[in-house]
C-alpha positions in Angstrom: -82.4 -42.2 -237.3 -82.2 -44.8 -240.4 -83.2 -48.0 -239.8 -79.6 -49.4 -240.6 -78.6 -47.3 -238.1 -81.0 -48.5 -235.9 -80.2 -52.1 -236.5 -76.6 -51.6 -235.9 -77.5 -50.3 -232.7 -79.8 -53.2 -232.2 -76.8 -55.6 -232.9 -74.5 -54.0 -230.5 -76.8 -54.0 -228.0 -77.2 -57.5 -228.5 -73.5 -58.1 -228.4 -72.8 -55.8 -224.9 -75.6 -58.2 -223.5 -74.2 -61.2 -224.2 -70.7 -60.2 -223.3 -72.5 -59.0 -219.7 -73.7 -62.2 -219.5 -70.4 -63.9 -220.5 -68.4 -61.8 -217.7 -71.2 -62.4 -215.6 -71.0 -66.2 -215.8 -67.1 -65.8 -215.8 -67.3 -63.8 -212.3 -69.6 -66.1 -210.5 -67.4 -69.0 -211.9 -64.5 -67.3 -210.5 -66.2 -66.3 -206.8 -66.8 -70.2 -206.8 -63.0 -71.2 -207.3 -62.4 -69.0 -204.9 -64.5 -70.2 -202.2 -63.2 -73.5 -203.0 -59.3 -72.4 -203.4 -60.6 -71.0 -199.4 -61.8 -73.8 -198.4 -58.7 -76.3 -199.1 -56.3 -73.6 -197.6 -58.8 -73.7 -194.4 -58.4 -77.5 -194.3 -54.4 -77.5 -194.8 -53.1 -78.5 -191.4 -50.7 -75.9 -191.6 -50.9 -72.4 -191.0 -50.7 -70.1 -193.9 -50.8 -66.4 -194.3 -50.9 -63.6 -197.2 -49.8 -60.1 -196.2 -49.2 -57.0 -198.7 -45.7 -55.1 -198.7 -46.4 -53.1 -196.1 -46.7 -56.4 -193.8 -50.4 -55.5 -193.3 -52.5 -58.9 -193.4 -54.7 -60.0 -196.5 -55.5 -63.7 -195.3 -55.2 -66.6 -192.9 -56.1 -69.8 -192.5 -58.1 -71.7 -190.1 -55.1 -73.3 -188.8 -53.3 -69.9 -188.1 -56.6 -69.2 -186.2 -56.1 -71.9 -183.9 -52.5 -71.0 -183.2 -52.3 -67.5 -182.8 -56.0 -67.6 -180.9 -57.1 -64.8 -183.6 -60.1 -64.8 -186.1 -59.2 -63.3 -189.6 -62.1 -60.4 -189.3 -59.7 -59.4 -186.9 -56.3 -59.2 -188.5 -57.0 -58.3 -191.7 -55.5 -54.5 -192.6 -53.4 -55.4 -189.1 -49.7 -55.9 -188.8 -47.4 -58.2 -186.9 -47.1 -55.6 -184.4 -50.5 -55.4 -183.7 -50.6 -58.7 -182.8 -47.6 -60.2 -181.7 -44.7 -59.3 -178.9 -42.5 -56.7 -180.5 -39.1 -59.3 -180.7 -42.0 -61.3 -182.5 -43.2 -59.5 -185.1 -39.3 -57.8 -185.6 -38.5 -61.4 -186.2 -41.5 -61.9 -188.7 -41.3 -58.5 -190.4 -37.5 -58.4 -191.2 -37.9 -62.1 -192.8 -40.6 -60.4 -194.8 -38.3 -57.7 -196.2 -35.8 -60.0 -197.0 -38.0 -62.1 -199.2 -38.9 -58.8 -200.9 -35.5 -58.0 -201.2 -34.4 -61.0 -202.7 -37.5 -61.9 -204.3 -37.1 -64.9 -204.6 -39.1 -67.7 -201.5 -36.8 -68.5 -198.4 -37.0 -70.7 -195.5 -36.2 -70.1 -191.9 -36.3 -72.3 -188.7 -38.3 -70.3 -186.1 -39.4 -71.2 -181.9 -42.0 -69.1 -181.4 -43.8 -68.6 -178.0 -47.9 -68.8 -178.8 -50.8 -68.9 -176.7 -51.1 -72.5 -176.1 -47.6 -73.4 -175.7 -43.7 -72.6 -177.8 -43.6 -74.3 -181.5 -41.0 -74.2 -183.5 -41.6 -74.2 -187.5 -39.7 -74.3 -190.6 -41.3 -71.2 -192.2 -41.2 -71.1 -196.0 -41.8 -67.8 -197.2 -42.4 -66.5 -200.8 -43.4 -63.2 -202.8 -46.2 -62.6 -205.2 -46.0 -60.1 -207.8 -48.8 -58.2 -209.9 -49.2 -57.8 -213.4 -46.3 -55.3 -214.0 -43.7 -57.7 -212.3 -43.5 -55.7 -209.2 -43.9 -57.4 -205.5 -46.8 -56.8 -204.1 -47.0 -59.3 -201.5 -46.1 -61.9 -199.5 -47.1 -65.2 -198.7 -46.0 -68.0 -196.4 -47.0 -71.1 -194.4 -45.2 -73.3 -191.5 -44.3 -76.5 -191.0 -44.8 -77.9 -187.6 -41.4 -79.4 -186.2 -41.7 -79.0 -182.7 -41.8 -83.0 -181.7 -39.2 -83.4 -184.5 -37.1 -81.2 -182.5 -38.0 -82.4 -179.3 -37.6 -86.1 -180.1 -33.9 -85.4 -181.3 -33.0 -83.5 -178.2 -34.3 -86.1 -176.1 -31.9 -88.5 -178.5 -29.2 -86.3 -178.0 -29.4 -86.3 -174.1 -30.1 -90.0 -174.3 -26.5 -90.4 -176.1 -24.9 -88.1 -174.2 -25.8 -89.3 -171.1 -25.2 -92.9 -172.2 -21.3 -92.1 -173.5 -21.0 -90.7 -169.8 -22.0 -93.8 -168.6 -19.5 -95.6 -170.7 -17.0 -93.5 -169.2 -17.7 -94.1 -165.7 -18.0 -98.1 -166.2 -14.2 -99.3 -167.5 -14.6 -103.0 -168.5 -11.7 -106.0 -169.0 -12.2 -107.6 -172.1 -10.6 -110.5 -174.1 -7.9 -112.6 -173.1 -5.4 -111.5 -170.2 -2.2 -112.4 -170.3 -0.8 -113.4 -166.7 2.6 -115.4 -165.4 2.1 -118.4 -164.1 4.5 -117.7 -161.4 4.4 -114.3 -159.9 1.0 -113.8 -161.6 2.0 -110.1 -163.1 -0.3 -109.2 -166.2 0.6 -107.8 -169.6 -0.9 -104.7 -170.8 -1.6 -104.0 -174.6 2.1 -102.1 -174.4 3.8 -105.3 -173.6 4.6 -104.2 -169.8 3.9 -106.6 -166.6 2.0 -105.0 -164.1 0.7 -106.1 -160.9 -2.8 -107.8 -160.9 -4.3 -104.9 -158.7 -2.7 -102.2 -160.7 -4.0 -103.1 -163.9 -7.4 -104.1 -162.9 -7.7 -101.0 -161.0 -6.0 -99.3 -164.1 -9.0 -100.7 -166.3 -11.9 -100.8 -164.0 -13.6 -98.7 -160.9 -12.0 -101.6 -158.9 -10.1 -101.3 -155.7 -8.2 -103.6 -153.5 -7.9 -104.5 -150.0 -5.3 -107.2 -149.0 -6.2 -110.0 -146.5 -5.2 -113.7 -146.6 -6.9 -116.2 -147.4 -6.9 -119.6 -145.1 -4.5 -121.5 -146.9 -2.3 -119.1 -147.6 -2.7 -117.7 -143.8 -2.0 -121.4 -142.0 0.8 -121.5 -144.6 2.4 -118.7 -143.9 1.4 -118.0 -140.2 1.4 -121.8 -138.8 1.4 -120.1 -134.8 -1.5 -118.4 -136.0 -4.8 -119.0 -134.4 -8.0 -116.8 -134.8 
């Protein structure tokens, strides 16, 4: 072999190596940013999931751990239905085709019963597509809202039983109108009513008649109690 040959091997030799070592530094580079980019999705409060088209897992979260008592050694390759009541993971897996068939990320509202107690989340769901455009995954992560939601019902109730209240309790307000002779009242329609009828009309009032002690010696003088 010449040794120009033999130099030119020498020289791309040289240039392999260094590209090795280029891709080399590039990969460990890239295992670190992955380890962090794990890290800060362990440390999101929320829980967050990647499965493939299929709807076989890929990667959870810490948080998704916690909720669905599950470590990710042990859902990885796995499907909803492996893990989750079958009304559950029907739920979970026809939201997944729809993002795949629309592909483009959607959000539901979902109550879900989990280990430690029922949650209720607004999922936001979202595909992820490889190199040649085609969908290839799916990711997603939840939003808590399960105080929200309880917090408004307990409003709700609150109101409701408070307008109930208002409709029970009939109050008199503002100035009455009353003769000064017979001592009718007006309503707001202009019409004079007896005292009792229109109190009783506007309030949970009732009425028993009696006299009173003038009105008795008055009226009875023969009278005596």
């Amino acid at each position: 072999m010449s040794e120009t040959r033999l130099e030119e091997l020498a020289r791309r030799v040289a240039e392999l190596e260094h590209e090795n070592m280029m891709l080399s530094q590039f990969a460990t580079k890239m295992r670190g940013l992955e380890r962090y980019l794990l890290e800060i999705v362990d440390n999101i409060p929320a829980p967050i999931y990647l499965k493939d088209s299929d709807g076989r897992y890929l990667l959870i979260n810490k948080r998704y751990e916690d909720l669905a008592h599950i470590t990710i050694k042990d859902i990885i390759g796995k499907t909803d239905f492996d893990i989750f009541p079958e009304q559950i993971a029907t739920l979970f897996r026809t939201q997944d085709e729809e993002v795949i068939k629309n592909g483009a990320p959607l959000e539901f509202e979902e109550t879900i019963a989990l280990p430690d107690k029922e949650f209720t989340f607004i999922t936001s769901k979202f595909p992820l597509h490889d190199k040649t455009g085609k969908i290839h995954a799916v990711g997603g992560f939840c939003t808590d809202i399960s105080e929200r939601i309880k917090v408004e019902e307990e409003k709700t109730d609150l109101i409701n039983k408070l307008q109930m209240a208002l409709d029970d309790v009939k109050t008199l307000r503002g100035i009455i109108p009353i003769c000064s002779f017979c001592k009718k009242v007006r309503d707001d329609k202009g019409y004079w009513t007896q005292v009792e009828t229109y109190v009783s009309k506007h309030t949970e009032a009732g009425f028993s008649h009696g006299f009173c002690p003038e009105c008795l010696k008055k009226n009875f003088p023969d009278y005596a109690p």
